[in-house]
GULUM-66547 format. One record per residue (C-alpha): x, y, z; residue in three letters. Coordinates in steps of 0.2 Angstrom, whole numbers, plus 5000, padded with zeros to 4 digits. Example, Ala and Ser with C-alpha at 12.3 -4.5 7.8 and 13.67 -1.06 7.14 Angstrom:
% residues 2
506249785039ALA
506849955036SER
% end
This chain:
% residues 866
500050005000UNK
500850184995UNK
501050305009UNK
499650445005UNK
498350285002UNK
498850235020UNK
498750395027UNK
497150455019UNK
496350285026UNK
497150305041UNK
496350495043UNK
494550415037UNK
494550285052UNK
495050415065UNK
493750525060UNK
492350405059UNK
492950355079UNK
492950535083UNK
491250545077UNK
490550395089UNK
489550455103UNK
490850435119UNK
489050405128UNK
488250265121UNK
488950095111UNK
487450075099UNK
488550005085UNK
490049935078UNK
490850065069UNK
492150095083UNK
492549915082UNK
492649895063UNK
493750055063UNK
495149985076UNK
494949825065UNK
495449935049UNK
496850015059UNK
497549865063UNK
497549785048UNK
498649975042UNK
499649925054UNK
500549775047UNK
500849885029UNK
502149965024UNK
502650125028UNK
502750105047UNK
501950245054UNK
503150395061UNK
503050445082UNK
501750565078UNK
500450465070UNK
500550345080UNK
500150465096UNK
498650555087UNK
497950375083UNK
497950295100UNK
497350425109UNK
495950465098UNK
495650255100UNK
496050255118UNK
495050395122UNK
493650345112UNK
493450165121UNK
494150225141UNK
492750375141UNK
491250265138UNK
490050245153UNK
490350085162UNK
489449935154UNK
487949935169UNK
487650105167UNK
487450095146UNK
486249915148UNK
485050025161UNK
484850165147UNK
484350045133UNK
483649875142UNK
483249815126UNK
484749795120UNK
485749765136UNK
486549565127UNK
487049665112UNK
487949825121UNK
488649665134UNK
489449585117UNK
489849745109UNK
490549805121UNK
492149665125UNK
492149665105UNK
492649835106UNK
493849815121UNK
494649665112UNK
495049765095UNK
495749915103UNK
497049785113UNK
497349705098UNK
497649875090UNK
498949905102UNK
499849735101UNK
499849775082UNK
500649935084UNK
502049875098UNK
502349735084UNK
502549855069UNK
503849965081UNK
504549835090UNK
505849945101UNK
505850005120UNK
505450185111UNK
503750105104UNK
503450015120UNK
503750175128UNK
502450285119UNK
500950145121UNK
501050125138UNK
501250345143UNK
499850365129UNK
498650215138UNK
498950305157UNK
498850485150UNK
496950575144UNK
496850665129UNK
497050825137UNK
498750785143UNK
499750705129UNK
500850825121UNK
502150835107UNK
503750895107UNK
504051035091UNK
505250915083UNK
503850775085UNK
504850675098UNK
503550615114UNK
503650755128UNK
503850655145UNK
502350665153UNK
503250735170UNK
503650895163UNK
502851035169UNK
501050995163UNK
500050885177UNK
499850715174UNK
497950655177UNK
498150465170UNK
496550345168UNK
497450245181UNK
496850375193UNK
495250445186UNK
494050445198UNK
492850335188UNK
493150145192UNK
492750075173UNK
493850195166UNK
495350125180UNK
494849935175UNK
494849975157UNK
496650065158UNK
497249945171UNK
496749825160UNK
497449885143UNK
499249925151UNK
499249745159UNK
498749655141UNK
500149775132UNK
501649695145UNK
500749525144UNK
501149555125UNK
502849605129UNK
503149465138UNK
502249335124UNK
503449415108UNK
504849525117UNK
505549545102UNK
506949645109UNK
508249665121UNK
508149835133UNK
510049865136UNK
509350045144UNK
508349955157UNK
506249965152UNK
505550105146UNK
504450215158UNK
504850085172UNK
504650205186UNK
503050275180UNK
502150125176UNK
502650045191UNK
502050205202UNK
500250185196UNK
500250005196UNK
500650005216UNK
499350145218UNK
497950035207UNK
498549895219UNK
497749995234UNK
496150015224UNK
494550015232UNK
494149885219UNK
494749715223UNK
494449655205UNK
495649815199UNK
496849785214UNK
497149615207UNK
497349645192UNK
498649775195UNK
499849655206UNK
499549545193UNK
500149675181UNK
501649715191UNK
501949525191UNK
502149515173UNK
503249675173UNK
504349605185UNK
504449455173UNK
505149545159UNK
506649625170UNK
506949455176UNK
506949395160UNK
507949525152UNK
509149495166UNK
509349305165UNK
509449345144UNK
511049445149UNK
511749315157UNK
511249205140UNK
510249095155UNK
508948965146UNK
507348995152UNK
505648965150UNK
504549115153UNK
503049035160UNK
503648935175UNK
504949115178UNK
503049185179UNK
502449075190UNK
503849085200UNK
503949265201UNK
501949265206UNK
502449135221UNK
504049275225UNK
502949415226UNK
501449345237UNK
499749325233UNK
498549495233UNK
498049555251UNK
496349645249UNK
496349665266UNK
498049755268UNK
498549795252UNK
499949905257UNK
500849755262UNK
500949705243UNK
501549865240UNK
503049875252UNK
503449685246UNK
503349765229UNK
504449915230UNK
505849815243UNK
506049675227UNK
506149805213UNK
507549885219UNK
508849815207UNK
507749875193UNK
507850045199UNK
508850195195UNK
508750375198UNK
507750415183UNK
506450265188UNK
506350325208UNK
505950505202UNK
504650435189UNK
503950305204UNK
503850445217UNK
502950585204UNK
502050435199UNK
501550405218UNK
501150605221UNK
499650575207UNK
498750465220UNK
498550645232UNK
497550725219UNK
495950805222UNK
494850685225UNK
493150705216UNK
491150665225UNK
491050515214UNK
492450445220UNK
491850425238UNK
492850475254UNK
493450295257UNK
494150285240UNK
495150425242UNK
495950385258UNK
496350215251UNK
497350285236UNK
498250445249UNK
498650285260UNK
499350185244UNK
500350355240UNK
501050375257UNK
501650215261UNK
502250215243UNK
503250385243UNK
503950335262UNK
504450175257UNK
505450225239UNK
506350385253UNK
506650275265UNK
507650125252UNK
508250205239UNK
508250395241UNK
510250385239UNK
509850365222UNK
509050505218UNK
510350615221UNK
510550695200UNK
508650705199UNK
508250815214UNK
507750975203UNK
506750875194UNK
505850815209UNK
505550945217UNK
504751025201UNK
503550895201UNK
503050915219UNK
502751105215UNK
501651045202UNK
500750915207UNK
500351035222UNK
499251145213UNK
498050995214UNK
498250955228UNK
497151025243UNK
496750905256UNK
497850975271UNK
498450785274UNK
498750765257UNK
499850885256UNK
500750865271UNK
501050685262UNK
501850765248UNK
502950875255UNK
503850735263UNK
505050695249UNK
505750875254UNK
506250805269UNK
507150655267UNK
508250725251UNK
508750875262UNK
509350755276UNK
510550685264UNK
510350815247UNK
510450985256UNK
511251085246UNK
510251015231UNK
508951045236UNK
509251205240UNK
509751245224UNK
508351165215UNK
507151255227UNK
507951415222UNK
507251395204UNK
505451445212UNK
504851595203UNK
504451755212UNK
503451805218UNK
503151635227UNK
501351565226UNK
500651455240UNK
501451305236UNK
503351375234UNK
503151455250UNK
502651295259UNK
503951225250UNK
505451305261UNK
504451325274UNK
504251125275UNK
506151135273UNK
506551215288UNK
505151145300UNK
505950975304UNK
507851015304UNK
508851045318UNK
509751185324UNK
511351165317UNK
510851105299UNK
509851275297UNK
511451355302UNK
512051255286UNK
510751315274UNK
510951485279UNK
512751475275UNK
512251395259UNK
510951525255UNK
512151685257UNK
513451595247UNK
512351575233UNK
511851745234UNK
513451815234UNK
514051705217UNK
512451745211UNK
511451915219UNK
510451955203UNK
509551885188UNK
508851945171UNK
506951915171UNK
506151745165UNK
507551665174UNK
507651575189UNK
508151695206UNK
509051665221UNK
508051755234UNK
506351665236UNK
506451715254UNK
506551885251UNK
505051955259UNK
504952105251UNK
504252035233UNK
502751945240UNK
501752105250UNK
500252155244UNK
499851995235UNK
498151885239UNK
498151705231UNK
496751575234UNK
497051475248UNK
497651275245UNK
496851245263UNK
495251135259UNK
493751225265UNK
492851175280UNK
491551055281UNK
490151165289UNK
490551305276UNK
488951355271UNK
489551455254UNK
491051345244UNK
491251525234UNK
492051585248UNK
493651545247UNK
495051595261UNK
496351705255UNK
498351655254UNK
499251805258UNK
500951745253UNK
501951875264UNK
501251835279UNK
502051645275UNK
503551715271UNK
503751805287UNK
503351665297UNK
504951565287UNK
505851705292UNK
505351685310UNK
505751505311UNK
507351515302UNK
507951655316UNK
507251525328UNK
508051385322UNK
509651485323UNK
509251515340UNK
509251685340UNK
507651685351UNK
508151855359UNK
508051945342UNK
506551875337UNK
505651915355UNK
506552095351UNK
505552095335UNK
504052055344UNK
504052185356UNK
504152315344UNK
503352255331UNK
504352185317UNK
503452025312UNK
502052125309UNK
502952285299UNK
503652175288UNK
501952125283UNK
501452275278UNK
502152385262UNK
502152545269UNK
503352495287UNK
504252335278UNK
505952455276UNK
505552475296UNK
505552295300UNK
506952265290UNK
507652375300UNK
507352325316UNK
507752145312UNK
509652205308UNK
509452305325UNK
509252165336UNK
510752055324UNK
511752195329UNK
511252245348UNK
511352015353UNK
512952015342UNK
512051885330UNK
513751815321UNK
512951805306UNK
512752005306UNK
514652015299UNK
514451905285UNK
512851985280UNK
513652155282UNK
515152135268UNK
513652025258UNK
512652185256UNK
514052295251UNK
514052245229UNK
512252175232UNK
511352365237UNK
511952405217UNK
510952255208UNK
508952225207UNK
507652285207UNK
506952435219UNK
506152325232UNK
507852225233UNK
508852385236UNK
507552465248UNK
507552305257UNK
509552265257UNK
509952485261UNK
508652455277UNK
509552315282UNK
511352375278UNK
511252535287UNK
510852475303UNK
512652375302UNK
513452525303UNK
513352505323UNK
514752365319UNK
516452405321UNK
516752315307UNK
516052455297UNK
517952545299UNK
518552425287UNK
517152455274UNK
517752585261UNK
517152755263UNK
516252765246UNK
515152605251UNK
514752685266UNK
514652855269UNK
514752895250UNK
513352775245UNK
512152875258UNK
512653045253UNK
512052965234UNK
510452895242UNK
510053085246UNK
509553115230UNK
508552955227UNK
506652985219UNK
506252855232UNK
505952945248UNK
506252785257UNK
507852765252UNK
508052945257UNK
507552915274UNK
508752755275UNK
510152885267UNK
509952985281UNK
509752855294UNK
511252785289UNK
512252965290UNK
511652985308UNK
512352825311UNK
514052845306UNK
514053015313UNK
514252935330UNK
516052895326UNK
517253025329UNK
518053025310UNK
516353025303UNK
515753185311UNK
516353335302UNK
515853255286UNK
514153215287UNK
513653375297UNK
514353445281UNK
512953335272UNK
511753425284UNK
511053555273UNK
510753425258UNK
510053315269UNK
508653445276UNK
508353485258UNK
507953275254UNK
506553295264UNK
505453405254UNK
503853345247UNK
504053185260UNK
502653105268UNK
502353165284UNK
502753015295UNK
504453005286UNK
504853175290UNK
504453145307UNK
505552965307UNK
507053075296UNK
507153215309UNK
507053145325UNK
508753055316UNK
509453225312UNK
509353315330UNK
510653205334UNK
511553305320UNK
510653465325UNK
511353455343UNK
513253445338UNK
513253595326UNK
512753685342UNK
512853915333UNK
513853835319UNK
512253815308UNK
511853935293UNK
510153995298UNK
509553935279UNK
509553785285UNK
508453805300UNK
507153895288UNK
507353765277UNK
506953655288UNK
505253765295UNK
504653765277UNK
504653585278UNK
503953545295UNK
502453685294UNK
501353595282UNK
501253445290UNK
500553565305UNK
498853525300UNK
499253325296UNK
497653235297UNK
498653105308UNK
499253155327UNK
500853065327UNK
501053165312UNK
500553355317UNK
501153335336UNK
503253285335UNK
503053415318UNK
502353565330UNK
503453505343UNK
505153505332UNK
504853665322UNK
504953755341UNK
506353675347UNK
507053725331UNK
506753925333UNK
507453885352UNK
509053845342UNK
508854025332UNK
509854165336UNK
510254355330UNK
510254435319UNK
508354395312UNK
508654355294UNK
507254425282UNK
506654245279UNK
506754175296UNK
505454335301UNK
504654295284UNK
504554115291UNK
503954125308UNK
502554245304UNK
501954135291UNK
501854015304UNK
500854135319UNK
499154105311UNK
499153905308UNK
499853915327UNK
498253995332UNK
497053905323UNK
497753725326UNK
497653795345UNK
495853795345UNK
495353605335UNK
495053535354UNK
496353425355UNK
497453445370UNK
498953355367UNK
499253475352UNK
498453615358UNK
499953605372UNK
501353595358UNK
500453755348UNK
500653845364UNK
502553795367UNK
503153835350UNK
502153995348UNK
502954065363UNK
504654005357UNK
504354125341UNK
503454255351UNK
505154265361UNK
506154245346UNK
505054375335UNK
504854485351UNK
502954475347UNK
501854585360UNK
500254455357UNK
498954445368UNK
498854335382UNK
497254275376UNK
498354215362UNK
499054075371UNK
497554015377UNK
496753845372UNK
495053885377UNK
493753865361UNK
493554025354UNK
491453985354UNK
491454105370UNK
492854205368UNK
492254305351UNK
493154495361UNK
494554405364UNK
494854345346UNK
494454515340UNK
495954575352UNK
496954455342UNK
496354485325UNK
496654675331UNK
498354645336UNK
498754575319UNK
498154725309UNK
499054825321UNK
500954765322UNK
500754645308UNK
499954745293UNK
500954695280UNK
500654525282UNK
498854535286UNK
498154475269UNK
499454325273UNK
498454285286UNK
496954305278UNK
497254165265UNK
497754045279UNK
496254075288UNK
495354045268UNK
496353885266UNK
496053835284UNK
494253835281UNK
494353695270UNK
495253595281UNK
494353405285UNK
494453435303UNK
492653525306UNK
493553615321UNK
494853705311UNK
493253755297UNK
492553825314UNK
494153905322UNK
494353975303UNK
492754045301UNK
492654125319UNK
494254235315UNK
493754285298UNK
492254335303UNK
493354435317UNK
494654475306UNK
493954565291UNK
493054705301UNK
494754745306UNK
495554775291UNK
494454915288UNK
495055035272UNK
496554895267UNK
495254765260UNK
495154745241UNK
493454705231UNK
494254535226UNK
494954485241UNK
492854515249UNK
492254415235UNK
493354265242UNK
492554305258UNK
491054315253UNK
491154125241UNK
492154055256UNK
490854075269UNK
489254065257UNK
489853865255UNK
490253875273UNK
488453885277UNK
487953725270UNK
489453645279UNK
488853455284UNK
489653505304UNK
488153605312UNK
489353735320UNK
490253755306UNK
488553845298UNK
488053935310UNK
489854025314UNK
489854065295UNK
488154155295UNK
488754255311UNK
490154285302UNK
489254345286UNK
488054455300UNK
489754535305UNK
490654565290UNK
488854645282UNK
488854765297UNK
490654795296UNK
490254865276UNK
488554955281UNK
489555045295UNK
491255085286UNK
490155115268UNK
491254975261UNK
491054935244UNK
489954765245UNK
490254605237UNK
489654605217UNK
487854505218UNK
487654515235UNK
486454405243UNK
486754435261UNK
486054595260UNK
484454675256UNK
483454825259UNK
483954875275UNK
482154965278UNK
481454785275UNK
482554655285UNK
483254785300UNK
482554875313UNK
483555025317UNK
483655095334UNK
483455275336UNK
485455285339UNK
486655355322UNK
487955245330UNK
486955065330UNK
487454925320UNK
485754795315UNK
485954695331UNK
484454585325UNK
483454545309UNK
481654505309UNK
480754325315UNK
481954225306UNK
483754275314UNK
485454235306UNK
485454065317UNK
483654015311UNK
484354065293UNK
485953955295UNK
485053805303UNK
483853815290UNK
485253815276UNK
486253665283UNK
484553555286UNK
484253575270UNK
486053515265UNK
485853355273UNK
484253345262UNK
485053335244UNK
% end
């Protein structure tokens, strides 16, 4: 037959298979097709590795996904004979298909490729793109029809994998100077089959592993050119290996595994354990609770056994075994099961450390669930001195290797940094009484890195530093993306302050690793480094690693790493030699804290007072304003621990000031008279105490005349003549900055805090009578706009201290004929909505029935109403 003949007939068959229902058996067009292909089979051309996967997965996947025999006779009665006989018809030409085909390629390879394509679904067998098979343990997950959870489908493939080695054993037209192909794998899910909940499966599965067995011996005694004859070695082998033990399976298994071991390389005892990992999958309704705790037992006592005997084999296929337990993971979620699987981590480390180390370092980052339970599995159960060992292992890596390109494997799967703010599902099988499956509890991957950490510093026994990170919060900084730099930091305070001897060695590790990766890993190794400098060590470091990698950090568009720049120039400041320079660095490092959040700020400068205190008069005042301009906006921080050390520094700061007063440091300090004042007044005490402190300091410095009243932290509600004293004050000695103060008092009143809208309000409406002949059209118009929004304020007070102030500010025009606001709507005809007392001199005290209160209630109820 010519080759495009074979092929086109060969294409017509598997088409008309792929057609047939995978639901019903109804006819024998399934049959008669395998028949066809098997009489291809014996023509010429052979058929290349390609065609011959794509046919016996299309025929194997046609027959193995049929319903079970029962279930197709109950949906057509009629006919249940026929389907009975069809159906082993159909059965017995797919095997005789795949004898056929073993005969036409009689190799290990063609051996090979029948018995992975009978265990492997459709789904799952792949081609390599030169054509060649692609072992079914790379990284795709195997889901064999061994282990489906359907118990024809095991029967048929049990079945069909046990007939193809009978076969074997019948013809073996060849001799397997490589040992047999797929050994490990076959083997794997035999020995699982043989724990089936099935006796009939069980059976057949020893019985298969029998025959296997067999054809080792066989090829073994053919080696030693030993006449045999193949039945009675059979029979033999069958007596050797014990009779099947329904009620204790396992035992057959052990007996198994103990006589294969001359059969068994590393490449079989990494396929045999993978092999034994697909027994922990996820195990589906249908198959029933007892089945799946018969095949995790059959897995366990397998994958302990295979550790226990021959894990000194395995010692060149460790990467490769630990990829497949990170694999095979992802289906796994039965907390036993996977506790089960994680095993082989274990046992290699005790002999494989560095290994498996290496190959567990080839996780990708960011680590998902199953990577990070990975290291953490391979830390739990080793003693305190082999951690010690991986540790060393772990830093020597890094240092030969600190950095990779992207897409390729990294060395720093501990490195906490990369895994904060990612949520994965959880692998942890929901509980029983879960009412909603839906609701799936979230992995949080850096909360499982910190607790490796943890251990590891544990394990180490450095118990004191891990306490120390307790107490102040550590664990649960490094957590958290916006304080990790500070728990980083406080982990390399406490190496440092219990003399952790690892401290040194991390310390020159850092030194080429702070110029490589990525922004994380640099934040992360500066926070950590800088803290080192307490080290005496730290003398031997060259100053450009040191000191002049800090002074470069200054200028970093991180602000972190600006903060850590400056922390770490405090630190070497302490030594002697280091002194003069960083004090020169002083001004540069004032100037890196503009546009910084407010709780860095706070962090940066309580570092810098140590600076602050050694320059003692030395000081350029640019740098003290410099340094008010950055602390007075934070003044009105939303967060206390923000506003109160800011309030509290900036006088401390003007306590340092002395004469002459430069133009900008009176330019400063007045601009800061008004926030002072008004931050006084939001009620709480703690800040109120600080606003009195540091306006004093400037009041001293400024030789301000203020009034008493000024320092006083009672609200202003009930004091409205003593704020007018203030507000008269200002116009008085401080005209030229009044309209200054003005728009401080505007840009207060849009402050969050409803207090500070009020205290704002309260003084305009005190102030701006004041100013008298100095107040411009424009600048009354942005009163006027200010306060009308003011009234529909959602804070009660807020409105009702607008309208009063509208109420003053209107008399303050009628009585000093100021020009009024363009459009006004706060006045009207005087005749109509005053009464005027018989006085030139009065003001219009009050209006008609509905007063300015009424009015401003009235407004903000109906605010709350849109």
């Amino acid at each position: 037959m010519e080759m495009k003949e074979k092929e086109t007939t060969m294409k017509m068959m598997m088409k008309q298979i792929r057609e047939e229902p995978l639901d019903s058996l109804l006819s024998p067009a399934r049959q008669q097709a395998m028949e066809i292909l098997t009489q291809l089979s014996h023509t010429k051309p052979i058929l290349n590795v390609r065609e011959r996967v794509e046919l016996v997965s299309t025929c194997v996947r046609s027959v193995f996904s049929l319903p079970s025999v029962q279930a197709m006779q109950e949906k057509d009665e009629a006919k249940a004979e026929v389907i009975q006989t069809l159906y082993h018809q159909t059965l017995d030409s797919l095997q005789k298909l795949l004898n056929a085909l073993l005969i036409e390629d009689p190799t290990p390879a063609g051996l090979k490729s029948i018995l992975e394509i009978i265990g492997l679904p459709i789904g799952q067998q792949r081609l390599a793109s030169n054509g060649s098979r692609v072992s079914p343990l790379s990284p795709q997950p195997l889901g064999p029809w061994m282990n489906s959870g359907k118990a024809h489908e095991r029967a048929r493939a049990v079945n069909s994998n046990v007939s193809v080695l009978n076969h074997t054993l019948v013809t073996l037209p060849f001799f397997m100077s490589s040992g047999f192909p797929a050994l490990g794998l076959l083997l794997g899910r035999l020995l699982l089959r043989i724990g089936d909940p099935d006796e009939e499966i069980g059976r057949e599965a020893l019985d298969g592993i029998t025959i296997l067995y067999t054809i080792l011996d066989l090829q073994k005694r053919t080696k030693d050119k030993e006449e045999i004859n193949k039945k009675e070695l059979y029979e033999n082998n069958k007596r050797f290996l014990g009779p099947y033990n329904p009620v204790s399976p396992c035992q057959n298994i052990l007996r198994v595994i103990a006589e294969f071991g001359d059969f068994l390389g590393p490449q079989q005892v990494k396929d045999l354990l993978l092999a034994a990992l697909e027994g922990l999958n996820d195990i589906s309704e249908a198959q029933g609770k007892d089945s799946g705790e018969m095949m995790q037992l059959a897995s366990e006592v397998t994958l302990s056994s295979v550790l226990e005997w021959y894990r000194h084999r395995a010692l060149e296929v460790v990467p490769e075994i630990l990829q497949g337990i990170y694999m095979q993971l992802s289906h796994i979620q039965e907390p036993r099961a996977r506790e089960v699987a994680l095993l082989p981590i274990s046992f290699l480390a005790s002999s494989f450390m560095t290994e498996v180390v290496v190959a567990l370092l080839m996780c990708p980052l960011p680590l998902d669930s199953n990577g990070a339970e990975m290291w953490r599995q391979l830390i739990l159960r080793k003693p305190s001195c082999d951690v010690r060992d991986l540790l060393d292992l772990l830093l020597t890596t890094l240092k030969e290797k600190p950095v990779t390109k992207k897409g390729r494997a990294s060395i720093v799967p501990l490195a906490v940094h990369y895994h904060i703010g990612l949520h994965l599902p959880s692998r942890v099988a929901p509980r029983k009484d879960a009412k909603d499956d839906t609701q799936l509890s979230v992995f949080v991957p850096v909360r499982w890195m910190v607790k490796v950490v943890k251990t590891l510093l544990l394990k180490m026994g450095c118990s004191y530093e891990s306490a120390f990170l307790e107490e102040q919060g550590g664990w649960e900084f490094m957590g958290q993306a916006e304080n990790h730099y500070r728990g980083v930091s406080l982990l390399a305070r406490a190496m440092v302050n219990y003399s952790c001897q690892e401290a040194c060695r991390i310390l020159y590790l850092l030194i080429p690793l702070l110029e490589r990766g990525d922004e994380k890993h640099k934040i992360t190794g500066t926070a950590f480094f800088v803290e080192l400098f307490h080290m005496e060590q730290v003398r031997r470091i060259p100053e450009e690693y040191s000191l002049g990698r800090m002074a470069e950090g200054l200028n970093h568009r991180d602000p972190i790493m600006k903060l850590l720049s400056i922390r770490g120039l405090v630190i070497l400041a302490r030594r002697s030699e280091k002194m003069a320079k960083v004090q020169a660095l002083l001004p540069s490092m004032v100037k890196s804290l503009k546009n910084m959040d407010g709780a860095l700020v706070v962090e940066a400068v309580h570092d810098l007072n140590t600076i602050f205190k050694g320059q003692g008069r030395k000081l350029d005042s640019s740098v003290y304003v410099e340094m008010l301009q950055i602390l007075l906006p934070h003044f009105s921080d939303a967060r206390e621990e923000v506003r109160v050390p800011c309030i509290n520094v900036y006088g401390k700061v003007v306590q340092k000031l002395r004469v002459p007063r430069t133009q900008a440091l009176k330019e400063q300090l007045t601009s800061t008279l008004l926030p002072l004042l008004l931050i006084m007044q939001e009620g709480n005490a703690k800040v109120g105490q600080k606003c009195v402190k540091t306006l004093f300091r400037c009041s001293c410095f400024m030789d301000w005349d203020l009034p008493k009243r000024a320092y006083s932290q009672k609200p202003w509600d009930n004091h409205l003549q003593a704020v007018a004293k203030i507000c008269q004050y200002l116009v008085n000695s401080h005209r030229d900055n009044i309209f200054t103060f003005l728009s401080q008092s505007l840009e207060f009143a849009k402050n969050p805090q409803a207090s500070l809208r009020k205290s704002s309000v309260i003084f305009i409406g005190s102030l701006v009578p004041c100013m008298e002949n100095i107040m411009t059209e424009e600048k009354l118009d942005e009163v006027k706009a200010t306060l009308e929004l003011l009234r529909h304020d959602p804070e009660a007070s807020v409105c009702i201290y607008a309208a009063q102030a509208q109420d003053h500010i209107m008399a303050s025009c009628w009585r000093n004929s100021w020009p009024l606001p363009h459009g006004d709507s706060w006045v009207c005809d005087p005749s109509s909505t005053h009464r005027w007392s018989p006085s030139c001199e009065s003001l219009p005290t009050s209006h008609q029935r509905r007063s300015w209160i009424m009015q401003a209630l009235s407004s903000w109820k109906t605010s709350l109403k849109q």
